[in-house]
C-alpha positions as CSV (number, residue, x, y, z in Angstrom):
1,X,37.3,61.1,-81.2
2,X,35.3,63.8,-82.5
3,X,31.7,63.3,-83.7
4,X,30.6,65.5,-86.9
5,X,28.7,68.7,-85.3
6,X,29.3,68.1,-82.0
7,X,31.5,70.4,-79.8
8,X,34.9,68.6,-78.0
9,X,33.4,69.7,-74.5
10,X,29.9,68.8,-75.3
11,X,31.2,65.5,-76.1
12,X,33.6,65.1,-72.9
13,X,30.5,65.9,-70.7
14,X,28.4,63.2,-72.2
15,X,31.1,60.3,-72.0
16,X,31.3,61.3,-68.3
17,X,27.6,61.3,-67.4
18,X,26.7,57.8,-69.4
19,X,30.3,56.4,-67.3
20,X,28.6,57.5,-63.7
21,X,25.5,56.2,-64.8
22,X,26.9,52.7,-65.6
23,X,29.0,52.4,-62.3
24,X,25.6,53.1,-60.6
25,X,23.7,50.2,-62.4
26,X,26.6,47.7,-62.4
27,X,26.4,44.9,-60.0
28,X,27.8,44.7,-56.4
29,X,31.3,43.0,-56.0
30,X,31.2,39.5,-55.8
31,X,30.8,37.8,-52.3
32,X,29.3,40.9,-50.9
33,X,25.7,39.7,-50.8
34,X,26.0,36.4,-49.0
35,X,28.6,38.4,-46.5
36,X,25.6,40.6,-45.6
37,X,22.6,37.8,-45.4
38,X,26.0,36.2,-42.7
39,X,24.9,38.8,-40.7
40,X,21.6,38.1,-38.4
41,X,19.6,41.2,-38.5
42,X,18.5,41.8,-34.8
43,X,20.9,39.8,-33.0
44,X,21.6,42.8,-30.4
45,X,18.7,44.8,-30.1
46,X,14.7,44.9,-32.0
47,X,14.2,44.0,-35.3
48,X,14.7,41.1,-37.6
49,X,15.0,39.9,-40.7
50,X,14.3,36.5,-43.1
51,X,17.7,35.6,-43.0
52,X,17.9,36.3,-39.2
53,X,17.0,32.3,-38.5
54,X,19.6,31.2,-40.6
55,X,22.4,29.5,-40.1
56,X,26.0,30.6,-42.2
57,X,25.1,27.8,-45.0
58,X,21.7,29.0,-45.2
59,X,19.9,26.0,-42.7
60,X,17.7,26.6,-40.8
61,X,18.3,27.5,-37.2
62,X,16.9,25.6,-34.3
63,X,16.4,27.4,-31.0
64,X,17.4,25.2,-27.9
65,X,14.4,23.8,-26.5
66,X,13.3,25.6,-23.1
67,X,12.8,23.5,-20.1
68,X,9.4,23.7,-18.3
69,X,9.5,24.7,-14.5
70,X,6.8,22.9,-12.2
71,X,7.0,23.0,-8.0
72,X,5.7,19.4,-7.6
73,X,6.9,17.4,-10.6
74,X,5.7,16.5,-14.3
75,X,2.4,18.4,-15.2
76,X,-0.3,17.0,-17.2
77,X,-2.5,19.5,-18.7
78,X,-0.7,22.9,-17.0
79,X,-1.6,20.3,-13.6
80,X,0.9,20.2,-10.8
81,X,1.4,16.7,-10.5
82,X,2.7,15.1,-7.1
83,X,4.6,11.8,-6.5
84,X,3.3,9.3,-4.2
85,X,3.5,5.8,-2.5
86,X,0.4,4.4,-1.7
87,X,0.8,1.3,0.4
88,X,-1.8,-1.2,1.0
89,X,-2.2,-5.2,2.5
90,X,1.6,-4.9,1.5
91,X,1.2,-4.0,-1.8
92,X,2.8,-0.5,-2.9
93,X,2.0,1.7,-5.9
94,X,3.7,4.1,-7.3
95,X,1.3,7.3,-8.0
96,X,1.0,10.6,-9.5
97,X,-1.6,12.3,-8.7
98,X,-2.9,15.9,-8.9
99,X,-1.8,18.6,-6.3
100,X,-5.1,20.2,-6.2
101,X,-7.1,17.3,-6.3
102,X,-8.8,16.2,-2.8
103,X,-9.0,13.2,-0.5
104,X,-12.1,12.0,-1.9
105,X,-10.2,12.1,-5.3
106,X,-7.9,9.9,-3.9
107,X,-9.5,7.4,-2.5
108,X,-11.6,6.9,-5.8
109,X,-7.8,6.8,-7.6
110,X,-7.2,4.2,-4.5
111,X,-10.1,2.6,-6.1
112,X,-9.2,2.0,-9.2
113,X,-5.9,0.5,-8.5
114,X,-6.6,-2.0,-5.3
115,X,-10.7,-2.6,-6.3
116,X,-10.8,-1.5,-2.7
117,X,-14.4,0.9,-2.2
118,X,-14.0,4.5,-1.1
119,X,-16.4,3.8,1.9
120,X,-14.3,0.9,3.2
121,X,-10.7,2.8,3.1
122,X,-9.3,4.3,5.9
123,X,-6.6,6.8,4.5
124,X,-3.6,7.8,6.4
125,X,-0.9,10.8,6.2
126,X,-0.3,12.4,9.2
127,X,-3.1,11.0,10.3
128,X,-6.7,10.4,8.8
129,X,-6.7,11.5,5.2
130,X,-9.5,14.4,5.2
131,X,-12.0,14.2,2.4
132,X,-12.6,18.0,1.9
133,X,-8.9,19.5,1.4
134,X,-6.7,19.2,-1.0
135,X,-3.5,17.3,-1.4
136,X,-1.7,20.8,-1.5
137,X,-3.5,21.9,1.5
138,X,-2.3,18.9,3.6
139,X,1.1,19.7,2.8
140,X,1.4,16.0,0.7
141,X,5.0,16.6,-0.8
142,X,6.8,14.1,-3.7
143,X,7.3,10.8,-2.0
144,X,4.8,10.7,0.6
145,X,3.9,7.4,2.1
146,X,0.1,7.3,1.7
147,X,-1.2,4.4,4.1
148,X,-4.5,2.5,3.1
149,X,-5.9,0.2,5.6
150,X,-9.8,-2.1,4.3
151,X,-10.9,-4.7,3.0
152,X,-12.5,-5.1,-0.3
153,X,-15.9,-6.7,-1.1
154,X,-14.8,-9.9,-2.4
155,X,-12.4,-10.3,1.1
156,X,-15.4,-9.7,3.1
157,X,-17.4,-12.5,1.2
158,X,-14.8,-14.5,1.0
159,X,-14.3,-14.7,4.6
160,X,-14.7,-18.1,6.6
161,X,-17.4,-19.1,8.1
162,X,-17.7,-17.2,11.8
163,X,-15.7,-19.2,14.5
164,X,-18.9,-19.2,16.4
165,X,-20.5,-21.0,13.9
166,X,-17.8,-23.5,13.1
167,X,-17.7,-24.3,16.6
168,X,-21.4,-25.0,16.8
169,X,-20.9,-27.2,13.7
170,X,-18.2,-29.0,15.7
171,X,-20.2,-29.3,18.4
172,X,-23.0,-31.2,16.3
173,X,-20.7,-33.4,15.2
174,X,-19.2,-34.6,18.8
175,X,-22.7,-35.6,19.6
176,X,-22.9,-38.3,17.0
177,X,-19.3,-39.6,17.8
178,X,-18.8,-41.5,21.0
179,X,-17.3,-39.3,23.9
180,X,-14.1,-38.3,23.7
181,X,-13.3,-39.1,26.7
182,X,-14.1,-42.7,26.0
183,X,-11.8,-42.8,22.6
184,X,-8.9,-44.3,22.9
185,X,-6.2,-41.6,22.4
186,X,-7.6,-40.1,25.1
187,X,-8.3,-42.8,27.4
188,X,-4.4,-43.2,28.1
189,X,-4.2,-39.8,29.8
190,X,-7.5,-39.8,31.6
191,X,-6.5,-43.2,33.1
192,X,-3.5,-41.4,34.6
193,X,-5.9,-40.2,37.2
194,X,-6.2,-36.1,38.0
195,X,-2.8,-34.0,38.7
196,X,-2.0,-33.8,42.4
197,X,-1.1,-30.0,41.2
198,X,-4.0,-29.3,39.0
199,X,-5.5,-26.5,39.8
200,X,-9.2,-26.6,41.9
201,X,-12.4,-26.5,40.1
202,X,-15.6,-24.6,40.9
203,X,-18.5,-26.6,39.4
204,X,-21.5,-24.5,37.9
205,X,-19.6,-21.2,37.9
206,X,-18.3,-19.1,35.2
207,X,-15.2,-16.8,36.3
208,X,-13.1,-14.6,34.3
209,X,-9.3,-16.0,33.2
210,X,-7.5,-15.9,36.5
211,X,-3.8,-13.2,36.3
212,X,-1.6,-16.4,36.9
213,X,-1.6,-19.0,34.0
214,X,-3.7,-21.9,34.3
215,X,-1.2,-24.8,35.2
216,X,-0.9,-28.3,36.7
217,X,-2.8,-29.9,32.9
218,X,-1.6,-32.6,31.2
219,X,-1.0,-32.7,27.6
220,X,-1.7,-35.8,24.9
221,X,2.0,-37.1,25.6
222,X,1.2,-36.6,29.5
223,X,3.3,-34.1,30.3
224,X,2.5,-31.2,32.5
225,X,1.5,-27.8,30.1
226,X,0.6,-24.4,31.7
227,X,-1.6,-22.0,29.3
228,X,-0.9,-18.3,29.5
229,X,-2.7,-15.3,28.0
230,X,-1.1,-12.8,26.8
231,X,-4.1,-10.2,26.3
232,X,-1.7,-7.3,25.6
233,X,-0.1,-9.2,22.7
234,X,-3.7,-11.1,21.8
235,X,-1.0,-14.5,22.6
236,X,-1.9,-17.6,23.7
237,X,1.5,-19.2,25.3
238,X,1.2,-23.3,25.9
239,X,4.1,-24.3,28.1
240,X,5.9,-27.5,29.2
241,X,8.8,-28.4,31.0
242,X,10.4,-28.8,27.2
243,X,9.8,-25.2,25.6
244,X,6.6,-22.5,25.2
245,X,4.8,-21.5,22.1
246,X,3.4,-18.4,21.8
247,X,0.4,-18.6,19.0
248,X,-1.4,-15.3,17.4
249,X,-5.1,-15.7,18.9
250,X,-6.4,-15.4,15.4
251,X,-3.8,-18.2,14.0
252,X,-6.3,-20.7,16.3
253,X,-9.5,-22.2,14.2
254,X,-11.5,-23.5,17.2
255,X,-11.7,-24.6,20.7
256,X,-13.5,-28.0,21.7
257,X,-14.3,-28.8,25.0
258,X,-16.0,-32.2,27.0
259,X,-16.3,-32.7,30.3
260,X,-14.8,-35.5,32.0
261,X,-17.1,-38.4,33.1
262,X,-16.9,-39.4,36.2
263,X,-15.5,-35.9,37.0
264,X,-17.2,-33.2,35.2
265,X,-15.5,-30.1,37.3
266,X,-12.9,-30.4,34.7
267,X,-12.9,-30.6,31.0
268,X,-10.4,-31.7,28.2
269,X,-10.5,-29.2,25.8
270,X,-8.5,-29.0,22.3
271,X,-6.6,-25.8,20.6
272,X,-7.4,-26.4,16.4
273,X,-4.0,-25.0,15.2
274,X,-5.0,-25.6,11.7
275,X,-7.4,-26.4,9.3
276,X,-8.1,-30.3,10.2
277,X,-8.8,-32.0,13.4
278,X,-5.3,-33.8,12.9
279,X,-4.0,-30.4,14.2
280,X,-6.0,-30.2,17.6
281,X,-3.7,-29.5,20.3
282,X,-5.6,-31.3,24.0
283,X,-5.4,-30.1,27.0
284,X,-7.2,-32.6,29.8
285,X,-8.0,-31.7,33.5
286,X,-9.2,-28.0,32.5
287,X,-11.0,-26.3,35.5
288,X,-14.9,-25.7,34.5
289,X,-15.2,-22.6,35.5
290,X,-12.8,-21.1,33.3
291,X,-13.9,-22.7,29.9
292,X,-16.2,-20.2,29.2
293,X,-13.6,-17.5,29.3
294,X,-11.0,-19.4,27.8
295,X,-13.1,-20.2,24.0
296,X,-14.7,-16.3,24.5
297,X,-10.7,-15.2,24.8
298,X,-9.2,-17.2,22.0
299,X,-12.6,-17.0,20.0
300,X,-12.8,-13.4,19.6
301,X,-15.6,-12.6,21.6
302,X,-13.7,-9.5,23.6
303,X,-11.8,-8.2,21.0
304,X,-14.9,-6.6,18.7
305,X,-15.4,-2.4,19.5
């Protein structure tokens, strides 16, 4: 409608401007807003935006988590880590240890598990363990068998007293007991008079253990035995007509020996198979010159190098 002093055109250009400038002020259709925020800004190419790590209900996004890549195993401290199997006095432990760490390292994490001193393991992979390189440079790959061999402090204390020296204590003993060969239990196999078989005696002579097996020796029940040794397998085999036991060197305490009276070329000696007299094993009608040799066999006395 017409307004008092203004022109009808004037007024039709007025009504249009102040309608174009409400359309540009008016608010965006509904929806449209959240529609656009839908839409990650960056997803294909540079760029970003807030609502970029959102999810469609407006959450927040997680990224997946990224795995970590390591050559040798878990990694402590950007550290390749390697798997091992240390195995010691049949004991095993499960290790990780550093890649780049040395041998030395080693044997002082050796330490720590078996109590077992640095200077008193012999380490073994592919051979002896060297000190200087490094796990990595010896080629040590996840589940290696690391060998230990040593003995720790409180073993080597705690080690019997020397057979030597036990058999000098034994010896002391004797010498305030009547003579075995007068006792009894023995008595009933010395009276059976000397083997017909036994092997001959050399009196005052020391000889080495002859390559045959000392034989034609009675035992306590009076039976014939035969001792073998079985240097190569550090055995001791006592036969009789009935069976042969082979005994492990070191399983035998002690070795006592007397001579015979009336017939001192030949001695009865006794095998101590374990830790009381009760378990002496006698042998009578032992040729003298080979009793040296037999205790220095059994005893130990060759075997140190």
């Amino acid at each position: 409608r017409a307004l008092p002093g203004v022109p009808r055109g004037r007024l039709y250009t007025i009504i249009m401007a102040a309608a174009a400038s409400a359309a540009a002020d008016g608010a965006e259709e509904p929806g449209m807003e959240a529609e656009a925020q839908e839409l990650p800004l960056g997803c294909g190419g540079e760029g970003g935006s807030p609502a970029a790590g959102r999810s469609p209900e407006g959450e927040e996004r997680r990224d997946p988590p990224q795995a970590s890549v390591s050559n040798g195993g878990d990694a402590e401290g950007g550290k390749e880590l390697v798997e091992l199997k240390v195995i010691w006095n049949k004991n095993k432990y499960d290790v990780k240890f550093c890649l780049d760490s040395t041998g030395a390292e080693l044997k002082q994490k050796i330490h720590s598990l078996t109590g077992l001193p640095p200077a008193m393991q012999k380490v073994m992979f592919k051979g002896l363990l060297p000190e200087e390189k490094t796990l990595r440079e010896i080629k040590v790959t996840n589940g290696a068998k690391i060998m230990v061999v040593g003995s720790t402090i409180n073993d080597v204390l705690a080690v019997n007293t020397p057979k030597e020296a036990a058999q000098q204590e034994v010896k002391a003993e004797e010498n305030k007991k009547e003579p075995l060969c007068r006792q009894k239990q023995h008595r009933k196999v010395l009276d059976k008079g000397k083997p017909d078989d036994v092997m001959p005696s050399v009196k005052g002579v020391q000889e080495r253990l002859p390559t045959v097996p000392l034989s034609g020796m009675y035992n306590k029940s009076g039976g014939k035995v035969r001792l073998t040794f079985k240097l190569e397998q550090d055995q001791l085999w006592i036969g009789t007509k009935e069976r042969t036991e082979k005994l492990p060197m070191g399983s035998i305490k002690n070795v006592v020996s007397e001579p015979i009276e009336g017939h001192e070329d030949y001695h009865m000696m006794a095998f101590q198979l374990g830790p009381t007299e009760a378990s002496y094993y006698w042998v009578y009608w032992v040729p003298t010159q080979y009793v040296d040799a037999i205790k220095d066999t059994v005893l130990g006395k060759w075997q140190y190098f």
